[in-house]
N, CA, C and O of each residue as an XYZ file, in Angstrom:
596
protein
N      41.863     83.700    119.496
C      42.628     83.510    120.705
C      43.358     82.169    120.642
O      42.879     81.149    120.148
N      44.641     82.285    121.229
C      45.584     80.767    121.333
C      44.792     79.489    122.423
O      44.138     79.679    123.448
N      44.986     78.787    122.057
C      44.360     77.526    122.582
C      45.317     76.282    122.391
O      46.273     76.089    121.640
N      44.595     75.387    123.514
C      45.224     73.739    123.234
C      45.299     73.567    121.776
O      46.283     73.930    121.132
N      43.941     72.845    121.090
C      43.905     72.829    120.022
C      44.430     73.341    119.106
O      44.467     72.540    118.172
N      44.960     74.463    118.812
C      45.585     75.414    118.303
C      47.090     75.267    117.772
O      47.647     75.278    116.675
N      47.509     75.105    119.284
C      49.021     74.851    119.629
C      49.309     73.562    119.316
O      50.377     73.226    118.805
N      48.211     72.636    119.655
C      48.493     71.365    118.906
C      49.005     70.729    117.386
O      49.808     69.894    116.971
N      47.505     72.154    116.587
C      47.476     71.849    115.474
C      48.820     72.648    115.064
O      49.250     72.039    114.084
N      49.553     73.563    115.311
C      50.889     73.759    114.968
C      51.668     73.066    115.136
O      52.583     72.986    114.318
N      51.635     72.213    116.351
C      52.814     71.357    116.396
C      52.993     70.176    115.249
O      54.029     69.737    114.748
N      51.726     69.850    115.033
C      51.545     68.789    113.949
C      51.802     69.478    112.323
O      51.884     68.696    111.375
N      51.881     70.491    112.169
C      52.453     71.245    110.877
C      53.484     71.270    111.148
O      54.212     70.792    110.279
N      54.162     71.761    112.341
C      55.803     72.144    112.375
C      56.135     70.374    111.923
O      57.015     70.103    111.106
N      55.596     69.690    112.350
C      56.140     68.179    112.355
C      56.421     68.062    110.876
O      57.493     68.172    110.281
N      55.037     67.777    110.357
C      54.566     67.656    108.874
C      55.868     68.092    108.263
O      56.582     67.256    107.708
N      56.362     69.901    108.368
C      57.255     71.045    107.631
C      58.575     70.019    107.993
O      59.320     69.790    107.040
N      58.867     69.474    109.120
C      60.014     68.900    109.255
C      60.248     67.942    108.396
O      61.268     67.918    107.707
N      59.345     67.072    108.349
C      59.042     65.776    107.453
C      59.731     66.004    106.028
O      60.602     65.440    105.366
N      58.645     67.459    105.851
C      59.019     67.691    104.308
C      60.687     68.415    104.004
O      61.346     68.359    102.966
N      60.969     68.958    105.080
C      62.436     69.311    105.040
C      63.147     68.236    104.670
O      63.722     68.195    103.582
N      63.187     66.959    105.808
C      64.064     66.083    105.688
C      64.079     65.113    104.047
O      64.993     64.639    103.371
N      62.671     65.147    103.910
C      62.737     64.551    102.423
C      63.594     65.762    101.094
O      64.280     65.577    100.089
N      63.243     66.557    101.571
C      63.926     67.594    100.324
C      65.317     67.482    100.617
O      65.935     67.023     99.657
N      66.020     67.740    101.606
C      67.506     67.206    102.211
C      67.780     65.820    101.555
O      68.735     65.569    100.820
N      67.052     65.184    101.835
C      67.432     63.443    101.045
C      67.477     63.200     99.739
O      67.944     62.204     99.186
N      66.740     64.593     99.026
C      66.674     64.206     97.705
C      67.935     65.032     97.189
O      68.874     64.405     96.698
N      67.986     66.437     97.286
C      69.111     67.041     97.431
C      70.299     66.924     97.959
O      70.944     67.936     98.232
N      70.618     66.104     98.110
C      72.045     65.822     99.057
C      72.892     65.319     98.329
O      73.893     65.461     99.031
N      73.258     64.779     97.332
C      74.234     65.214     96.306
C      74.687     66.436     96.074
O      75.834     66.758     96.388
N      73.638     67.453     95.361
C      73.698     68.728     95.310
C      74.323     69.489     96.814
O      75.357     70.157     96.818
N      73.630     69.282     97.819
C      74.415     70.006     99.159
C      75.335     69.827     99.303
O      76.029     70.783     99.647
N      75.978     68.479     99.137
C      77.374     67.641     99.411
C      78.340     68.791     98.513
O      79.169     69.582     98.964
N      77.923     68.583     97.130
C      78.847     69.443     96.184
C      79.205     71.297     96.447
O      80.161     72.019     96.163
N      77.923     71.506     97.101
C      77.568     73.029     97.595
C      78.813     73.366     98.697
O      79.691     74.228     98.724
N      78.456     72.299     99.548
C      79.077     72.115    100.948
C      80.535     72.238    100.566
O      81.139     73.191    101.059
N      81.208     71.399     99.745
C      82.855     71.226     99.585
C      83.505     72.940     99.020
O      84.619     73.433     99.199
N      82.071     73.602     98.181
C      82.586     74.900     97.760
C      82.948     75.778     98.392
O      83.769     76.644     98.091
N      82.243     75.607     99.538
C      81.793     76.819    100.638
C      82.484     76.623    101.480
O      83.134     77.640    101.725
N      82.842     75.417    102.418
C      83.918     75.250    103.599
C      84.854     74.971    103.635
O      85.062     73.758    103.614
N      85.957     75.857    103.707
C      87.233     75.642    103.701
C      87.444     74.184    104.307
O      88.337     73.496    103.813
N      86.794     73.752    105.185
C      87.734     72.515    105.627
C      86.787     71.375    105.183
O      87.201     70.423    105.845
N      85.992     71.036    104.612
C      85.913     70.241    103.707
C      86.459     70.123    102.694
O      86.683     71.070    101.940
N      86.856     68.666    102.423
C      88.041     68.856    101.500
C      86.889     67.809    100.261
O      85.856     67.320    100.719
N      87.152     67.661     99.186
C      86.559     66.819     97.919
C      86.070     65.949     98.215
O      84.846     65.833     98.272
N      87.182     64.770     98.592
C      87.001     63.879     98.416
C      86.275     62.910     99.778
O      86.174     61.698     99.966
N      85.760     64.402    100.745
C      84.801     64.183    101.868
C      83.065     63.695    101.388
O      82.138     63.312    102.101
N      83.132     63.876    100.131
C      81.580     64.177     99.460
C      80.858     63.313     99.978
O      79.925     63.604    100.727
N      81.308     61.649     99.534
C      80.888     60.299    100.160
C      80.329     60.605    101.216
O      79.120     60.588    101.447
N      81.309     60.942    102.009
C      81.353     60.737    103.405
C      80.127     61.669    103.616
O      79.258     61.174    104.335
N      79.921     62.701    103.221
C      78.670     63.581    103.507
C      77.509     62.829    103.404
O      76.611     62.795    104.245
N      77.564     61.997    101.948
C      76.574     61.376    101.500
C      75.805     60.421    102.757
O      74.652     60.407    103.188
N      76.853     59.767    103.050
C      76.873     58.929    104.084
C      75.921     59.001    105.438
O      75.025     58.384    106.015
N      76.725     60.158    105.538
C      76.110     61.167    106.719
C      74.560     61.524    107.246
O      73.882     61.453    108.272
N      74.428     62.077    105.465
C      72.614     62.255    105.709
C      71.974     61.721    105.252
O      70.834     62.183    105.308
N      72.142     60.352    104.441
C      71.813     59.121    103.992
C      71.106     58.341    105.627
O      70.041     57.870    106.027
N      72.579     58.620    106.166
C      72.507     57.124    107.779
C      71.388     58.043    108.751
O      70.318     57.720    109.266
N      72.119     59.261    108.746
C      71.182     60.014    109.263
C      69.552     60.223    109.545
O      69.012     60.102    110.645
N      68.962     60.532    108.413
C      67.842     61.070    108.000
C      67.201     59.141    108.430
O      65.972     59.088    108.440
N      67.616     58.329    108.613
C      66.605     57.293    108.873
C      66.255     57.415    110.801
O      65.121     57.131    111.187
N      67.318     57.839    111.810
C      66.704     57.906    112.705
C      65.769     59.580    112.635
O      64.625     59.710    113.072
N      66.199     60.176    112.294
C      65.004     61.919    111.752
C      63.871     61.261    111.543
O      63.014     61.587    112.364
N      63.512     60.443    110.753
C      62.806     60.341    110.103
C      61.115     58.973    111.127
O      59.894     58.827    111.080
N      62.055     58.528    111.683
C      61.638     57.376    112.717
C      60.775     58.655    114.092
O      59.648     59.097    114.315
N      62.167     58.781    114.675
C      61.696     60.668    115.067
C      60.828     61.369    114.806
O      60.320     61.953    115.763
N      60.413     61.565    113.794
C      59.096     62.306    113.178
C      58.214     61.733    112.873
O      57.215     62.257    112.380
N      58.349     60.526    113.083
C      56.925     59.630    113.058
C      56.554     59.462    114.429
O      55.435     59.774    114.836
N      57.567     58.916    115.256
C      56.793     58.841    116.819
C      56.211     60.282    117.331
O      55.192     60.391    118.012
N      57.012     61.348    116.900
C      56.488     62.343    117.386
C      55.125     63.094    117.028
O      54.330     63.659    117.780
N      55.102     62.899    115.445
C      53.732     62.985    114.777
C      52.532     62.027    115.841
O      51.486     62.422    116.357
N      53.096     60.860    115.883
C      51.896     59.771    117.022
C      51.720     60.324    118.519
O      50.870     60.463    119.398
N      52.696     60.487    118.316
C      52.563     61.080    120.232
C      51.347     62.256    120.133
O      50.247     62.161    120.678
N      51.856     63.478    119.236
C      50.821     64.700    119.165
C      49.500     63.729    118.621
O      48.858     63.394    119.617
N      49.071     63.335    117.734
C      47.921     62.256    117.386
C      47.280     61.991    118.648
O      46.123     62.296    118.940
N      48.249     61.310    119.483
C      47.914     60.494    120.684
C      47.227     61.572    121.780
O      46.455     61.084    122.605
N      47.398     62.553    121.806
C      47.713     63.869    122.621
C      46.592     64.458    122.637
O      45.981     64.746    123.665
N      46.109     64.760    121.126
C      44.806     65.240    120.343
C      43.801     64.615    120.562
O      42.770     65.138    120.139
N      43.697     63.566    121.131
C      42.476     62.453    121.001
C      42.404     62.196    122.712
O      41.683     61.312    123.173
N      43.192     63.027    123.524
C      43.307     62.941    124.932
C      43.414     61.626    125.671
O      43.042     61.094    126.716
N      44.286     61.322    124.319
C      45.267     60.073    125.849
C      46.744     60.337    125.654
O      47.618     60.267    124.790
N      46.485     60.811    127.410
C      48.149     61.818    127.686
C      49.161     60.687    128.688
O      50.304     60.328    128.403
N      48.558     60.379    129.607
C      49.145     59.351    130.365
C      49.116     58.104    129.917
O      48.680     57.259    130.699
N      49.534     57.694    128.656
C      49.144     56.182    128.128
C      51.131     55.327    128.440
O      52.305     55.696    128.461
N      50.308     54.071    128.612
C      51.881     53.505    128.112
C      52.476     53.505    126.584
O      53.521     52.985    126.193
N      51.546     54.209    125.871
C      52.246     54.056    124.438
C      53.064     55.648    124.178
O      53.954     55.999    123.402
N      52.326     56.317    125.165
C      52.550     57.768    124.931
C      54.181     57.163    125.738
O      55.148     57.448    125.031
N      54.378     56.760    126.444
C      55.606     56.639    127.425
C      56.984     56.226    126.095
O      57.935     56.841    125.615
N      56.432     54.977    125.939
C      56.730     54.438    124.519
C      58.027     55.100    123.592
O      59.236     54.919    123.444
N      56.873     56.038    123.046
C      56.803     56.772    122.220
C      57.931     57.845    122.636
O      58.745     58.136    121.760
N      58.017     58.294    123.564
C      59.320     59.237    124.140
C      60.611     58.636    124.168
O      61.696     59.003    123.719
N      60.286     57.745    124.725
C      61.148     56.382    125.165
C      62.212     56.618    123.478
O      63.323     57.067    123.196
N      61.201     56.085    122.832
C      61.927     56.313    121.282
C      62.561     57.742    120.858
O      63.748     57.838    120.545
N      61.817     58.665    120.872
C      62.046     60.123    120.231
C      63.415     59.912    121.230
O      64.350     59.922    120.429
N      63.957     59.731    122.559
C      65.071     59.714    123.161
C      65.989     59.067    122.205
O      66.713     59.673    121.415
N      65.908     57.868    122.331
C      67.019     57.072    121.245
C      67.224     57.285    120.058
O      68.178     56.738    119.505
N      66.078     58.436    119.130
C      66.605     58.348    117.841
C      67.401     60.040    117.979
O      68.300     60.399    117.219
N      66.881     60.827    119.003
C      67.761     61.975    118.839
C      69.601     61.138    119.226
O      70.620     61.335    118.564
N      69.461     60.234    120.482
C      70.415     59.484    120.765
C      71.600     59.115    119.634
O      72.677     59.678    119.437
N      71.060     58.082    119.038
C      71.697     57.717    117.124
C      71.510     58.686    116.367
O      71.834     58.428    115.208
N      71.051     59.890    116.557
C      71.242     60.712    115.300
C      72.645     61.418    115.899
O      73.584     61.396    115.103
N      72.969     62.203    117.539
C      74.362     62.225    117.764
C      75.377     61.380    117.713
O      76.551     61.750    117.747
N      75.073     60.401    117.644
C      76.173     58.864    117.649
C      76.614     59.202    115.620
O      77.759     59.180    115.168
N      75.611     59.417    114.974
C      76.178     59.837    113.998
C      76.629     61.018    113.133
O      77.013     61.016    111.963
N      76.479     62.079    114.048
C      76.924     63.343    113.698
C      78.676     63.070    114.278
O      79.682     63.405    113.652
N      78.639     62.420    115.546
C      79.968     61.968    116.257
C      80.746     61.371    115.491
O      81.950     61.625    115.477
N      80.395     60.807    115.007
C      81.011     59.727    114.377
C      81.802     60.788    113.067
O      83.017     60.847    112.878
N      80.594     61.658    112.179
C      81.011     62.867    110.987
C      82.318     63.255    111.648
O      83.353     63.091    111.001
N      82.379     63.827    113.058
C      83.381     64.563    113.397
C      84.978     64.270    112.716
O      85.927     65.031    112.525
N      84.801     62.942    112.482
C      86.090     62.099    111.927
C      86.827     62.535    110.580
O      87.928     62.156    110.180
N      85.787     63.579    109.884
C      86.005     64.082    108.291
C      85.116     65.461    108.673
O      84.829     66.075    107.645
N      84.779     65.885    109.488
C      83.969     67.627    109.355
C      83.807     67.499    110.764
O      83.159     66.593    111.287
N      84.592     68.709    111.580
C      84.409     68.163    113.117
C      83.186     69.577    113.434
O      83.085     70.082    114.552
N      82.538     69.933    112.501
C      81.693     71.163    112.510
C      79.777     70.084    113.124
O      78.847     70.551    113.782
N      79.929     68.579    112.494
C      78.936     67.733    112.742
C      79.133     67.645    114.182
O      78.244     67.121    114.854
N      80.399     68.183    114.852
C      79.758     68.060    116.724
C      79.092     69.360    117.477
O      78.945     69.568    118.682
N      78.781     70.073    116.463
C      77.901     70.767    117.320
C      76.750     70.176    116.887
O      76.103     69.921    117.903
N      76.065     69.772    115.778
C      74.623     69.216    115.613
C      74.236     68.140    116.323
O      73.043     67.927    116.536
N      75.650     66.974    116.975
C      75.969     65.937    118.092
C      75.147     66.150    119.216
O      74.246     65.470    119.707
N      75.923     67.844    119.692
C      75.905     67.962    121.052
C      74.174     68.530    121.344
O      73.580     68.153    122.354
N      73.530     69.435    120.349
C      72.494     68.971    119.831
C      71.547     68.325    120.142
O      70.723     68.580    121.020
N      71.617     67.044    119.133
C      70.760     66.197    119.479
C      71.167     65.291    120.647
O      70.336     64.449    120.990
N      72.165     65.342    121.210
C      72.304     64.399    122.361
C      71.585     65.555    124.107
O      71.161     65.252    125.223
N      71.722     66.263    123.695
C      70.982     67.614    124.827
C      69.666     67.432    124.653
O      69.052     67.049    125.648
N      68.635     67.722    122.958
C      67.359     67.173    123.266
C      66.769     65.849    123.607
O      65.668     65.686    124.133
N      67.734     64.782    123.204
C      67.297     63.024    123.664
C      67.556     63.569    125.316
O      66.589     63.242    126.004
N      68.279     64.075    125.853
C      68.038     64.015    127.183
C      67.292     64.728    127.741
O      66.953     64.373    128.869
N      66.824     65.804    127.280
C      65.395     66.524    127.938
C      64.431     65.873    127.481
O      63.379     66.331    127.927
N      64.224     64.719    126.563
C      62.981     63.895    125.952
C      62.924     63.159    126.953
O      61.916     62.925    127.620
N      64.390     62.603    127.181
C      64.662     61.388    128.463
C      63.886     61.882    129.908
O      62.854     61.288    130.221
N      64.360     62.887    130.704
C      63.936     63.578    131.632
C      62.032     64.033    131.524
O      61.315     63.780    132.493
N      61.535     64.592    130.446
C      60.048     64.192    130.351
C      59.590     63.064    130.631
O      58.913     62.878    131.642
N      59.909     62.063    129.715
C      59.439     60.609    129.687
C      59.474     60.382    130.967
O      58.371     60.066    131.412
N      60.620     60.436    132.010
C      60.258     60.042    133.615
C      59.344     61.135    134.606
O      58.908     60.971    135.746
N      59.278     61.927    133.980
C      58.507     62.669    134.318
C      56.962     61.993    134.564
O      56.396     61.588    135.579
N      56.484     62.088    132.862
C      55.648     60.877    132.162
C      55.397     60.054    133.019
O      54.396     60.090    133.734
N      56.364     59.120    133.060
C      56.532     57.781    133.783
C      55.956     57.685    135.233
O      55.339     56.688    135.609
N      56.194     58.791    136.041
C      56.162     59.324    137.771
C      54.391     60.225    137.814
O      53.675     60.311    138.812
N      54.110     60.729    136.544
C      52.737     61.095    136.552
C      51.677     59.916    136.830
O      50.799     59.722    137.671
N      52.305     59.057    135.453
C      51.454     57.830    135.292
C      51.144     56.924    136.625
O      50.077     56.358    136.864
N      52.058     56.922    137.254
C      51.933     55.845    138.427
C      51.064     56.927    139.450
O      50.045     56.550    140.028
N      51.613     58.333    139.594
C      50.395     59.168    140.366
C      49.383     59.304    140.124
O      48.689     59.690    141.066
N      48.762     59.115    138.939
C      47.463     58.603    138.347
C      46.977     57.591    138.502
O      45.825     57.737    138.911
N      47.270     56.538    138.382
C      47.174     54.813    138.736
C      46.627     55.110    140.154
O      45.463     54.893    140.491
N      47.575     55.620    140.933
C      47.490     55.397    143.074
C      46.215     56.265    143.014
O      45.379     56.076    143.898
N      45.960     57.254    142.008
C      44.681     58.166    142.444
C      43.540     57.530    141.958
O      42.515     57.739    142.608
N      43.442     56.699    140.837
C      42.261     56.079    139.877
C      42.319     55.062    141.132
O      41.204     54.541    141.092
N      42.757     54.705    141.821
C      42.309     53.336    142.764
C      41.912     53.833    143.939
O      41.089     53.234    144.633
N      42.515     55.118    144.334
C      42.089     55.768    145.608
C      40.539     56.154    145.735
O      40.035     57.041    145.045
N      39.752     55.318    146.791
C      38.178     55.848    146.513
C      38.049     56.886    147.282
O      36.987     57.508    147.305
């Protein structure tokens, strides 16, 4: 039967699987770059760099991303849900989905196909955003109740 635990421990594999995606993307990305110019008409050659660029600059906020989020579930598992680090920790996963659209935006300039992955990650930093105050408005209803005798 499905459970907390359960659902947890998937989330922390899906994480893990992401992890390992983004490293195989980083190592491969020459190869994609070259793949990429074959396949899309509107990439043009001498865009390759610029790809390089892309998931080079990229993959460091992904990657920041998948570490707070790995901690948060950690944090989650060990049942501290209302923490200020757990707050933290969102706080971040917001800003790096944030800079990862700031640089898909930015792609648009040489592949304007990088603003849908933009619009993207700038839609989940703001439902991360909207939790976190969520988060934020629990925590203090917790606080007024832990003092309430």
């Amino acid at each position: 039967m499905w459970n907390e635990k359960r659902s947890l421990w998937l989330s922390k594999a899906c994480t893990l699987a992401f992890c390992a995606v983004l490293v195989a993307v980083v190592v491969a990305a020459p190869w994609l770059a070259k793949w990429l110019v074959t396949v899309a008409p509107s990439v043009q050659p001498q865009h390759t760099t610029l790809l390089l660029v892309t998931v080079y600059v990229g993959a460091v906020p992904a990657a920041a991303l998948l570490v707070c989020l790995y901690r948060l579930l950690h944090n989650i598992g060990k049942g501290q849900v209302f923490t200020a680090k757990n707050l933290s920790l969102l706080r971040a996963i917001s800003w790096f989905c944030f800079a990862g659209a700031a640089v898909c935006f930015a792609s648009m300039l040489y592949y304007t196909t990088w603003g849908i992955v933009g619009v993207a990650a700038a839609f989940v930093g703001l439902i991360v955003r909207v939790v976190k105050n969520v988060l934020a408005q629990a925590m203090l209803l917790k606080e007024e109740n832990d003092y309430t005798i």
